[in-house]
N, C-alpha and C positions, 0 to 999 in steps of 0.2 A: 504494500500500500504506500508505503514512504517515497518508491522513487517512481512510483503511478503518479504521485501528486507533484514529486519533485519535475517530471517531464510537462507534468499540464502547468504548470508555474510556466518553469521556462518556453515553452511556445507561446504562453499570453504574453509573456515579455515581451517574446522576441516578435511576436505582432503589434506590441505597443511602437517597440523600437523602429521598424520598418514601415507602421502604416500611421501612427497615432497624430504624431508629430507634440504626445504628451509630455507636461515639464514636471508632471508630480505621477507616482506609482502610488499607492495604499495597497497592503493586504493585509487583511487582519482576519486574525484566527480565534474561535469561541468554539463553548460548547453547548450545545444545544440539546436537552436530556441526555441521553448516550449518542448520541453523534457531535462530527467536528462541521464546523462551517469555518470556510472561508470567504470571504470578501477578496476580489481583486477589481481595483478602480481604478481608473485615472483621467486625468481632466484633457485628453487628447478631442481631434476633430469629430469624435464617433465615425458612424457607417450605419447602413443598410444592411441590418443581417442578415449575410450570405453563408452559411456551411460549405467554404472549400473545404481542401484539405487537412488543412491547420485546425481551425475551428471542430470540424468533425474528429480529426482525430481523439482531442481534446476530451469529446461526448463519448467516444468510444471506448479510449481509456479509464475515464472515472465510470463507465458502465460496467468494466470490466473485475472494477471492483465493489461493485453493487452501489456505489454510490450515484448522484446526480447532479448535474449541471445546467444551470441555467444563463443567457447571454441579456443583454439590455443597453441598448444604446441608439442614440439619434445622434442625428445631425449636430455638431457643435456645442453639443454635451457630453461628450466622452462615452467610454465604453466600459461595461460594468459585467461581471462573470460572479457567479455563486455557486459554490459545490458544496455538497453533503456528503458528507461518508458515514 
């Protein structure tokens, strides 16, 4: 589970870093009854969400380990992700 989560981090990064053009990251981590949540934010250009590859992979992996993800962003509001485990 650690380096499932450690991979879905680093591709939102590395999609912040490539597409966002964001000055600020947040992730914050909590627990939510017996599950973890994480938040990953940041105040980049947002998008239109599209499931390429990147993003899907993302769903697949945290599927994979029965957890869930969710995506949230508009236009010129940033781009926002939440996972459960």
């Amino acid at each position: 589970q650690k380096s499932t989560v450690y991979r879905v981090l680093q591709e939102l990064l590395t999609n912040t870093n490539k597409h966002s053009q964001a000055s600020i990251i947040v992730i914050n981590f909590s627990h939510s009854g017996k599950s973890i949540v994480i938040n990953y934010k940041d105040n980049g250009v947002g998008t239109e969400l599209i499931k390429g590859n990147g993003l899907q992979n993302t769903v697949n992996r945290i599927h994979s380990i029965n957890g869930s993800i969710t995506f949230e962003s508009e236009k010129e509001k940033g781009f926002k992700a939440i996972i459960t485990i």
